[in-house]
C-alpha positions as CSV (number, residue, x, y, z in Angstrom):
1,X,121.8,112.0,106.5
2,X,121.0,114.2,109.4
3,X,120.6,113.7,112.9
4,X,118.4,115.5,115.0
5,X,118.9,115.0,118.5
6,X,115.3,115.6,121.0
7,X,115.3,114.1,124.6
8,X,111.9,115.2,125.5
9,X,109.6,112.2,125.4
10,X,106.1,113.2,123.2
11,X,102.9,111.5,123.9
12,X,102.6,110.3,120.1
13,X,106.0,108.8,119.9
14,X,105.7,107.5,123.4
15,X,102.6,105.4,121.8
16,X,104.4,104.5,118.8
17,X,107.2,102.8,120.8
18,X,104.8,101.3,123.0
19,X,102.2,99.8,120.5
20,X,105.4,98.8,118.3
21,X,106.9,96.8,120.4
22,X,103.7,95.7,122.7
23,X,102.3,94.2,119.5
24,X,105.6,92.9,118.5
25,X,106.0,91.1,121.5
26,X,102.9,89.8,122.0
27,X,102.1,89.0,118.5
28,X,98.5,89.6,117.9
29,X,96.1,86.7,118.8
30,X,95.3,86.3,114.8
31,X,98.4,86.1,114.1
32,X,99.4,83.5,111.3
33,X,102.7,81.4,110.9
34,X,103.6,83.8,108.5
35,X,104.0,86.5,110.2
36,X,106.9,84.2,112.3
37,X,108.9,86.7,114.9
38,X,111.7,87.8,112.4
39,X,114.5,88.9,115.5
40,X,114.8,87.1,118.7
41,X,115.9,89.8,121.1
42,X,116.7,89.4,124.5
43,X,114.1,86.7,126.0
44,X,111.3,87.8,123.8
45,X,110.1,87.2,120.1
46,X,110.2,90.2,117.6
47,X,107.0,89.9,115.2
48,X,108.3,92.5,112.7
49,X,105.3,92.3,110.6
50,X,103.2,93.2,113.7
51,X,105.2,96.0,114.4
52,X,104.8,97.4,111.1
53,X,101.2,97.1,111.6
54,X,101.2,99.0,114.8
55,X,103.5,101.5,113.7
56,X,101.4,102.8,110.9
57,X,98.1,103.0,112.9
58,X,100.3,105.8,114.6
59,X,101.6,107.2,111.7
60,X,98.9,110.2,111.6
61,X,100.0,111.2,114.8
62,X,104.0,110.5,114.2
63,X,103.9,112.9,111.2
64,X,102.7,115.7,113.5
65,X,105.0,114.8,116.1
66,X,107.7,115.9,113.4
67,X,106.3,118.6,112.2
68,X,104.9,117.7,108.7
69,X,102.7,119.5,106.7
70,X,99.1,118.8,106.6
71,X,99.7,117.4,103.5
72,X,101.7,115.1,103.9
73,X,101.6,111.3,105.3
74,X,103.9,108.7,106.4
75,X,103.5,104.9,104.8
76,X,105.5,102.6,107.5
77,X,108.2,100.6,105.2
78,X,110.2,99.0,108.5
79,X,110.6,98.4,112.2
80,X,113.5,97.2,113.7
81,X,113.9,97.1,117.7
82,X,117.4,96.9,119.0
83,X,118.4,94.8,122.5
84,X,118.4,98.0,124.4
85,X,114.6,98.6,123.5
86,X,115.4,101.3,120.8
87,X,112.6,100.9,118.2
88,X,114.0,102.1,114.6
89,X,110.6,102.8,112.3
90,X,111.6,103.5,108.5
91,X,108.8,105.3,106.5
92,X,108.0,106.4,102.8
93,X,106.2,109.7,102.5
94,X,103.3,111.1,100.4
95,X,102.2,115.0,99.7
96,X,98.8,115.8,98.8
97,X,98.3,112.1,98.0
98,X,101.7,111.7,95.5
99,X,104.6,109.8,96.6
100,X,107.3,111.8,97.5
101,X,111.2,110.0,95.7
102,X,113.6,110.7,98.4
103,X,111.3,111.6,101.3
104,X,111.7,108.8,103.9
105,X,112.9,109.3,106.6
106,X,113.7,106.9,110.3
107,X,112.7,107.7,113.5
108,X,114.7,106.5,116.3
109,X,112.9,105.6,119.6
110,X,114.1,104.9,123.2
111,X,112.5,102.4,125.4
112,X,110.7,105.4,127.1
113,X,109.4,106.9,124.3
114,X,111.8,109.8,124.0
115,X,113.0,110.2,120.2
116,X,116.7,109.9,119.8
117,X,117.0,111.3,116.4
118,X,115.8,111.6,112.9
119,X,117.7,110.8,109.9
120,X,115.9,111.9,107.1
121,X,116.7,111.8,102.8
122,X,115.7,115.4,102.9
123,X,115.4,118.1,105.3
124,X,114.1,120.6,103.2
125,X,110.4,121.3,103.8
126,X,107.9,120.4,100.8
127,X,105.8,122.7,99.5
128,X,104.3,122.5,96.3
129,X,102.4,125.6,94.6
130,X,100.0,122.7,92.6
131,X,99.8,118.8,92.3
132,X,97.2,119.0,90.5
133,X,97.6,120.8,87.2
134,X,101.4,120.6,85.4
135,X,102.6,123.2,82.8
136,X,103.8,120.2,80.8
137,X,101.8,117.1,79.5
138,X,103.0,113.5,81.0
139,X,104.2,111.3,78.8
140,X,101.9,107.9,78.6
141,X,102.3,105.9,81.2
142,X,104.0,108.4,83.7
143,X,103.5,108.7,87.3
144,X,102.9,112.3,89.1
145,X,105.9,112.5,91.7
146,X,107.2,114.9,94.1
147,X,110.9,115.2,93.6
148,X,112.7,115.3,96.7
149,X,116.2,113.5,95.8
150,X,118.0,116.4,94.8
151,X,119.8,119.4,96.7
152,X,117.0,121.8,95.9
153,X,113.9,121.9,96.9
154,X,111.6,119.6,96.2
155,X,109.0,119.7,93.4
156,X,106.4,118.6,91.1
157,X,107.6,116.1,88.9
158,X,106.7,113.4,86.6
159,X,108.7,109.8,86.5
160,X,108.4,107.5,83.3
161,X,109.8,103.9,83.0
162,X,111.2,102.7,80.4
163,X,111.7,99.2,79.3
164,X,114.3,97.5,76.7
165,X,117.5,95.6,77.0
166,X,120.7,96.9,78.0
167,X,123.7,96.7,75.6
168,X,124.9,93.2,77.0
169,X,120.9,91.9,77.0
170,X,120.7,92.4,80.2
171,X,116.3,93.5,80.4
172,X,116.2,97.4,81.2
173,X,113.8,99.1,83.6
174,X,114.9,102.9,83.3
175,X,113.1,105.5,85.4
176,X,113.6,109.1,84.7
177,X,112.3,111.8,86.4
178,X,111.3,115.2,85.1
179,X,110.5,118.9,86.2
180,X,106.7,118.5,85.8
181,X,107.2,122.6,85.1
182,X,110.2,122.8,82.5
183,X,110.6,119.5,81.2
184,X,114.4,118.9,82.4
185,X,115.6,115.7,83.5
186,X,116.0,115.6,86.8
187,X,117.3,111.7,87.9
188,X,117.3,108.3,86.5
189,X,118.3,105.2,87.3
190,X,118.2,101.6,86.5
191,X,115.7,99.4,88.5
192,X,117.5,95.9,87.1
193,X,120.4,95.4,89.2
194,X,123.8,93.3,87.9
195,X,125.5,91.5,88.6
196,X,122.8,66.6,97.4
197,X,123.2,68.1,94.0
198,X,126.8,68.9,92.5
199,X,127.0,72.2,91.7
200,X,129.6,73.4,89.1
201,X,131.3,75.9,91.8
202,X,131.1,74.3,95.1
203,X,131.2,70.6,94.5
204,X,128.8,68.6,96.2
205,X,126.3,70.2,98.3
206,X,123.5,69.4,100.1
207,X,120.1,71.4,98.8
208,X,116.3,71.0,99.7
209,X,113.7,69.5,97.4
210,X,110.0,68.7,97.6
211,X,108.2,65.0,96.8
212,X,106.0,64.9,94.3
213,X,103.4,62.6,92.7
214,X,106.4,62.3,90.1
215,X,109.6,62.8,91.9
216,X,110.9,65.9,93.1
217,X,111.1,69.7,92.8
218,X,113.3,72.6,93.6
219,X,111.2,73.9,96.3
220,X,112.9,74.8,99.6
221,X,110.1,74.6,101.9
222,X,112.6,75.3,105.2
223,X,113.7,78.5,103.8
224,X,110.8,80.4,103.1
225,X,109.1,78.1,99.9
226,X,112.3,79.1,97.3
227,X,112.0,77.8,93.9
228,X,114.2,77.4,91.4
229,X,113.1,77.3,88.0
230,X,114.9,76.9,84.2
231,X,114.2,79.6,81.5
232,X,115.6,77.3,78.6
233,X,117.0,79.9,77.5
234,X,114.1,82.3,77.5
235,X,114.0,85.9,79.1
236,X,110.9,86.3,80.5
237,X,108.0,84.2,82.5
238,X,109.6,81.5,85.0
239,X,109.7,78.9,82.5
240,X,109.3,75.8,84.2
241,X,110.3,74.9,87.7
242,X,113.4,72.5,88.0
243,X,112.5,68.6,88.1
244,X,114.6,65.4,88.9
245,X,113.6,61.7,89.5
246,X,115.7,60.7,92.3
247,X,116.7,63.3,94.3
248,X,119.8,63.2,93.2
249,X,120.4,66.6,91.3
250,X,123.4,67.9,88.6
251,X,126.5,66.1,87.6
252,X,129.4,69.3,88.4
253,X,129.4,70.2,84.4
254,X,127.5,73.1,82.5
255,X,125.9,70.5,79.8
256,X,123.8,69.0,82.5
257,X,121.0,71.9,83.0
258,X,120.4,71.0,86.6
259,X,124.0,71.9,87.8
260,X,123.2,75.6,87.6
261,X,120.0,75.0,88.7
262,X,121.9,73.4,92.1
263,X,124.5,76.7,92.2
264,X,121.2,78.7,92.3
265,X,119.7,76.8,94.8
266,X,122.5,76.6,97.2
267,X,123.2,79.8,96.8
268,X,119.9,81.0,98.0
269,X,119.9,78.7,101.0
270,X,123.5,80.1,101.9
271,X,122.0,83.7,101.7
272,X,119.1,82.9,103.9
273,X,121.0,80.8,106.5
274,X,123.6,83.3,107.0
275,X,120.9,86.3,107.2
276,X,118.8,84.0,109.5
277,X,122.2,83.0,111.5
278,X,124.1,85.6,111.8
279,X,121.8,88.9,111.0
280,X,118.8,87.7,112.4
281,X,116.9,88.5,109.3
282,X,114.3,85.8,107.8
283,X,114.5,86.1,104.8
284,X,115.2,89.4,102.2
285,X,112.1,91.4,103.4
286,X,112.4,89.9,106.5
287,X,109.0,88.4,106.8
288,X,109.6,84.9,106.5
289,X,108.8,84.7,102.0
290,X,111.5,83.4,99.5
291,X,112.6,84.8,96.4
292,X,112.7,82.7,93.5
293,X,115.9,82.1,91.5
294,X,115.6,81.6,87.2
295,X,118.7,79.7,85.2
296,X,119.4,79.6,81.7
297,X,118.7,83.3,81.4
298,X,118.3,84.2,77.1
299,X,121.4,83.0,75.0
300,X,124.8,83.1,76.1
301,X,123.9,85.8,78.6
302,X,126.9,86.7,80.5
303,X,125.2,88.4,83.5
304,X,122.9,87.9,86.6
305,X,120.4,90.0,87.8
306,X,117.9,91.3,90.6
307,X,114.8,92.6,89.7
308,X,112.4,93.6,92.4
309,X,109.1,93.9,90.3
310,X,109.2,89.9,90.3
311,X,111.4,89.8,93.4
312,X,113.4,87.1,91.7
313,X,117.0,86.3,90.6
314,X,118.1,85.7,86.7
315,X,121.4,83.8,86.4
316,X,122.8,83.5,82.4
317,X,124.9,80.9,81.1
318,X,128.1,83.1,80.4
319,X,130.2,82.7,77.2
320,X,129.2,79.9,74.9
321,X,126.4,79.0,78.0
322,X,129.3,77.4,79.5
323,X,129.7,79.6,82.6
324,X,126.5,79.8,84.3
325,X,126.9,83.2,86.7
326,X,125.7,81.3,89.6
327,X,128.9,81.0,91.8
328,X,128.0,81.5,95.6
329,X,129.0,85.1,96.1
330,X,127.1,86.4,93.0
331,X,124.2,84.6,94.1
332,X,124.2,86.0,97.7
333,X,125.1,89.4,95.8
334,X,121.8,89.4,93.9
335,X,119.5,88.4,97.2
336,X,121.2,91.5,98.6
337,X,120.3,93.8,96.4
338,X,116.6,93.0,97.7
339,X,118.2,93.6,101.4
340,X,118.6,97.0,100.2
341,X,115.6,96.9,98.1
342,X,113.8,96.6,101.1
343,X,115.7,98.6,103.8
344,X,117.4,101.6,102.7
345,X,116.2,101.5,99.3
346,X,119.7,103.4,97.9
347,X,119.0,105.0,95.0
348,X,121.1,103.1,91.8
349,X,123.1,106.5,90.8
350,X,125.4,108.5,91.6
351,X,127.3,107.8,95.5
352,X,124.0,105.8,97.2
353,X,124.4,103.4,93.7
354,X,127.8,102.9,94.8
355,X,126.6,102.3,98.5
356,X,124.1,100.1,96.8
357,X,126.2,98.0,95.3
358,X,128.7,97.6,97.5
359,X,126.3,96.2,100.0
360,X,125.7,93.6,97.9
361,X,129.8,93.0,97.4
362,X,130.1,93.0,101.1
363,X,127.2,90.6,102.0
364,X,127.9,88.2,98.8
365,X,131.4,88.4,100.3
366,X,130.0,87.3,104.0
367,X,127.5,84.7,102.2
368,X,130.9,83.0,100.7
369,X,133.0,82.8,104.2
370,X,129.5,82.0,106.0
371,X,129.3,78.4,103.7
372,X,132.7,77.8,104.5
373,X,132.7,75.5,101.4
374,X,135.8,74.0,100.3
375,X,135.5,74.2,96.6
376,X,134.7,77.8,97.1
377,X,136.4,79.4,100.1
378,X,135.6,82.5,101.4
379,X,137.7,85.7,99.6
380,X,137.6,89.1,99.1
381,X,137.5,88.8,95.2
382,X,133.9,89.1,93.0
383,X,133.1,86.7,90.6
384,X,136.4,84.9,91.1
385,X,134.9,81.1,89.6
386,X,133.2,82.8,86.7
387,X,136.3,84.3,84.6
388,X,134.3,86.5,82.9
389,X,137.8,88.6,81.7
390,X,138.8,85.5,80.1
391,X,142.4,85.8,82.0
392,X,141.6,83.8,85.1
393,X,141.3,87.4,86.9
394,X,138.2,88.2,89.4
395,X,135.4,91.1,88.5
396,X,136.6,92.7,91.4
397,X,139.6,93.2,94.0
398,X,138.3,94.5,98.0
399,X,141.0,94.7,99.4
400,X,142.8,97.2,96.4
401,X,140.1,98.4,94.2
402,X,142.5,99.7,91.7
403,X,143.3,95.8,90.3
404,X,140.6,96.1,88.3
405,X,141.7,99.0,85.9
406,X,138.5,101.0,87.0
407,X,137.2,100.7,90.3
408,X,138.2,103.8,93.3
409,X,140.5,102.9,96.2
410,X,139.6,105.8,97.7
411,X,137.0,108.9,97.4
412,X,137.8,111.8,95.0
413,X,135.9,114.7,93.9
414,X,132.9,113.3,91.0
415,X,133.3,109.6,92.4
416,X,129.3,109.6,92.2
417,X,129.8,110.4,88.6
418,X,131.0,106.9,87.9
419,X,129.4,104.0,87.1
420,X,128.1,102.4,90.4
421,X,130.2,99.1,90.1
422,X,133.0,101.2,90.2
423,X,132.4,104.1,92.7
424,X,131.6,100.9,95.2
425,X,135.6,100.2,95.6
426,X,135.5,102.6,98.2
427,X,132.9,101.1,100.5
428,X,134.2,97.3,99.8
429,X,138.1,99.2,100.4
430,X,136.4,100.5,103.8
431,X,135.0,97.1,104.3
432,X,138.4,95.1,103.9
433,X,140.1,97.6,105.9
434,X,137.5,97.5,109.2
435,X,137.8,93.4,108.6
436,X,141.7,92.1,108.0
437,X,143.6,96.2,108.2
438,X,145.9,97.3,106.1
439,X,149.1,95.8,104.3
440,X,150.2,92.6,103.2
441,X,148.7,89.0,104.7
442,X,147.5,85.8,103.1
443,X,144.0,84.6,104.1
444,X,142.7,81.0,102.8
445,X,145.9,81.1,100.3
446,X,144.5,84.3,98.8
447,X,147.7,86.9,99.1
448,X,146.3,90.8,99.4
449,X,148.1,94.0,100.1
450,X,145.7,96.8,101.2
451,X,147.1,100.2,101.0
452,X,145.4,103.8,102.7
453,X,144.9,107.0,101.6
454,X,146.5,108.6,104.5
455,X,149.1,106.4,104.9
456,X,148.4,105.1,108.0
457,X,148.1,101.7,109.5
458,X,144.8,99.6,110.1
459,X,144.2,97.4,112.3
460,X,141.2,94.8,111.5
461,X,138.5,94.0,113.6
462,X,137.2,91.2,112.2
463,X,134.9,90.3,109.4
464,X,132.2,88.8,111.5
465,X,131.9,92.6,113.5
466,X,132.2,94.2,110.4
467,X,129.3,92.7,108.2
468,X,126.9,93.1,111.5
469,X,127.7,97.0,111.5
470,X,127.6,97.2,107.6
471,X,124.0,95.3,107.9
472,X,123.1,97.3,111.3
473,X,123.9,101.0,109.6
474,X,122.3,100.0,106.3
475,X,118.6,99.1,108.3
476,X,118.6,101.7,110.7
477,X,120.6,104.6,109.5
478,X,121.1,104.5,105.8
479,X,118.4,106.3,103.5
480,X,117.6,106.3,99.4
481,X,120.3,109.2,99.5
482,X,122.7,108.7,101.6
483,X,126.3,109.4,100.2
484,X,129.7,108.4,101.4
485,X,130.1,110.9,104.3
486,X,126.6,110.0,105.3
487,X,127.9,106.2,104.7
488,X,130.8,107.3,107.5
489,X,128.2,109.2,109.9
490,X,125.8,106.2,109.9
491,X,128.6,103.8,110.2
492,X,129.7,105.3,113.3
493,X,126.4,105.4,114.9
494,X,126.0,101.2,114.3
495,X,129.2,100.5,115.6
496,X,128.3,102.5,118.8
497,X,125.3,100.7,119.2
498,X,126.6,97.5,118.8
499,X,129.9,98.1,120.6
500,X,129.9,101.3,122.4
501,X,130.4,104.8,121.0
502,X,134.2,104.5,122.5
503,X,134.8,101.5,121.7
504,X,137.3,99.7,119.6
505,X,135.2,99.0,117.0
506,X,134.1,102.8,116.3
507,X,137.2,103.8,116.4
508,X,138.4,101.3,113.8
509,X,135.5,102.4,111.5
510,X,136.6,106.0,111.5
511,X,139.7,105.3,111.2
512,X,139.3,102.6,107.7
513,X,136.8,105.7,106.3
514,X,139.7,108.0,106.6
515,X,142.2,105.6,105.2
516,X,139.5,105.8,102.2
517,X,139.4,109.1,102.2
518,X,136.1,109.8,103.7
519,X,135.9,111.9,106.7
């Protein structure tokens, strides 16, 4: 991640800001309940879905602003305005009409106009002999790409997805890309990402239905129309959606099929709330639209999912489809992974797949604490009601990585060559460390004893200020490729935002990142 610092105002990004916000504030006179404001900010609505309109009728004149070729175009993914007025607009690129894989790239705007900085996947400039012949053949079914993800420069390349099951039936979605020129593989990564009714987890809770002619459904119509639907143990298709005749929903035990279905269902209204509450955020893509959350996933599936293509949630039934992986942090674990699918986009490899899934440890986390349930208190262990290990022991530890027998404490030398569940104990280390500091305390009867790196001591900040400048550097700063020094960098630049660049906060953030060895 780079920051390129310009104070001189320019007429297009002076109109960019301007339309942006004007239309974002006013909310266009056709404008349609769906596109609700999204942020409330100071006195006045935010109507992100205006703004992202606005923002891409400037995009012609934005990309020459930054100096890109004549090739190349900018598809608007985002816009976020901050309290001060600073408009954040997130775009995907193209080049010569192919998308370009790690070419997006943020602009960040004053109130004036005047562009703050750029933080970009890729600086390198793009420049491509031919898009339109290839010395190789594509494979069937492969897209033309420009590959910009890499340290080189970028080039012509061809990206193929391929679909199967992963070794513990988990449904695969592998896309690889290769040198449209030589042949070699160049990236791949996997697109599926892991991991009153009476629940099974949190007791009794209160969920939203809808009346029907015949009773009720699982429909959430006050957060965004979220259904819940049972596979019956199938693994595709929504099977059919979740029915009862009273209203009254599950019985607590994994034999009656609707208690999963009322784990997945409050854990999807938990996500939104604390998104809508706390972050600002309606909904995932922030525009107001639920996902939609499938129990019962194939056979004794021990696993949970996000896919994006269906923008959906898969929850299995865990050993002998007892153990339905629907506990409250794995379900606001899974909804995040469409956060990021739909903010940074962090590539699923190598340090950004770590980033990647560590968000979704660190908001699943905040989901937990945010319920405040008493069957299921908040804690800084993953997947601690599921037992998946079999001994009673959590998936993961935040607060000392290491428990697990796999996952980093701290950044070494090849920790992006790791799987990415594993390379994330840095950024949920970090995490613990800028909420509760270092060393020994008990919180909700939970005892943890986080050490540093460096030895030194940390002092907390809170977990409420941490999440918001987790969720603030991951929408306006993060990219598809941002690694853990660029994790630090864009950190930083939240916290002074939120807080003030000398602030307490900032300086707690560098200083949890060094105890994690990042500087």
């Amino acid at each position: 991640m780079t920051l390129h610092a310009n104070t001189r105002p320019t007429a297009a990004l002076v109109a960019l800001a301007a339309a942006a916000v004007i239309a974002a504030q006013t909310g266009a006179a056709q404008a349609t309940p769906e596109r609700a404001a999204a942020t409330t900010q100071g006195h006045r609505t935010f109507d992100r879905v205006a703004a992202v309109k606005a923002a891409q009728t400037e995009a012609a004149s934005a990309a020459r602003t930054l100096g890109l070729g004549a090739k190349e175009k900018l598809i608007v993914r985002d816009v976020i305005k901050d309290a001060d007025g600073t408009v954040h607009t997130r775009y995907d690129r193209t080049y010569a009409g192919l998308p370009v894989l790690g070419g997006d790239l943020i602009t960040h705007t004053a109130k004036d106009g005047k562009l703050k900085g750029v933080t970009k996947a890729n600086n390198a400039r793009i420049s491509v002999a031919t898009t339109t012949t290839a010395a190789l053949k594509a494979a069937a079914g492969a897209r033309k790409v420009i590959w910009a993800g890499g340290k080189g420069d970028p080039v012509l390349a061809f990206e193929t997805v391929k679909t199967g099951v992963q070794k513990d039936g988990t449904p695969s979605r592998l896309h690889v890309v290769t040198d449209a020129t030589t042949g070699k593989k160049l990236y791949q990564y996997q697109a599926i990402e892991t991991g009153t009714g009476t629940s099974q987890y949190s007791g009794e809770v209160p969920i939203s239905s809808t009346k029907t002619d015949s009773g009720f459904e699982l429909t959430d119509a006050e957060r965004g129309g979220h259904k819940t639907y049972d596979l019956h143990q199938g693994e595709s298709g929504t099977g059919g959606i979740v029915k009862d005749d009273d209203d009254k929903w599950g019985t607590g035990k994994s034999d009656d099929p609707q208690t999963a279905a009322v784990d997945a269902a409050y854990g999807a209204a938990m996500t939104w709330d604390f998104y809508k509450k706390e972050l600002g955020r309606d909904g995932i893509g922030g525009d107001g639209k639920a996902a939609y959350s499938r129990v019962h996933y194939g056979n004794a599936y021990v696993n949970a999912f996000w896919d994006d293509s269906c923008f959906c949630m898969s929850y299995g039934d865990g050993e002998g489809n007892k153990k339905p992986l629907t506990s409250l942090d794995v379900a606001g674990h899974e909804m995040s992974h469409g956060l990021t699918s739909r903010t940074a986009k962090l590539e699923y490899s190598g340090e950004s797949g770590g980033l990647n899934e560590a968000t979704s440890d660190i908001l699943g986390t905040s989901v937990e604490f945010f319920a405040n349930n008493k069957e299921d208190v908040g804690d800084y262990l993953i997947g601690e009601k599921l037992d998946i290990n079999g001994n009673g022991t959590p998936l993961r530890y935040m607060d000392k990585p290491s428990k697990d027998g796999n996952s980093l404490d701290a950044w070494k030398q090849g920790a992006g060559d790791l799987d990415v569940h594993y390379s994330s104990g840095i950024a949920n280390h970090f995490f613990y460390l800028l909420s509760e500091g270092s060393g020994k305390k008990t919180i909700n009867g939970v005892e943890y004893d986080s050490p540093t790196s460096d030895g030194s001591t940390v002092t907390g900040i809170g977990r409420d200020k941490a999440y918001k400048i987790w969720y603030k550097a991951l929408t306006t700063y993060m990219t598809s490729t941002t690694d853990y020094k660029a994790a630090r960098e864009a950190t930083l630049k939240a916290a002074g935002d939120l807080y003030g660049a000398d602030g307490t906060e900032a300086k707690t953030v560098a200083a949890a990142w060094s105890a994690v060895n990042v500087a």
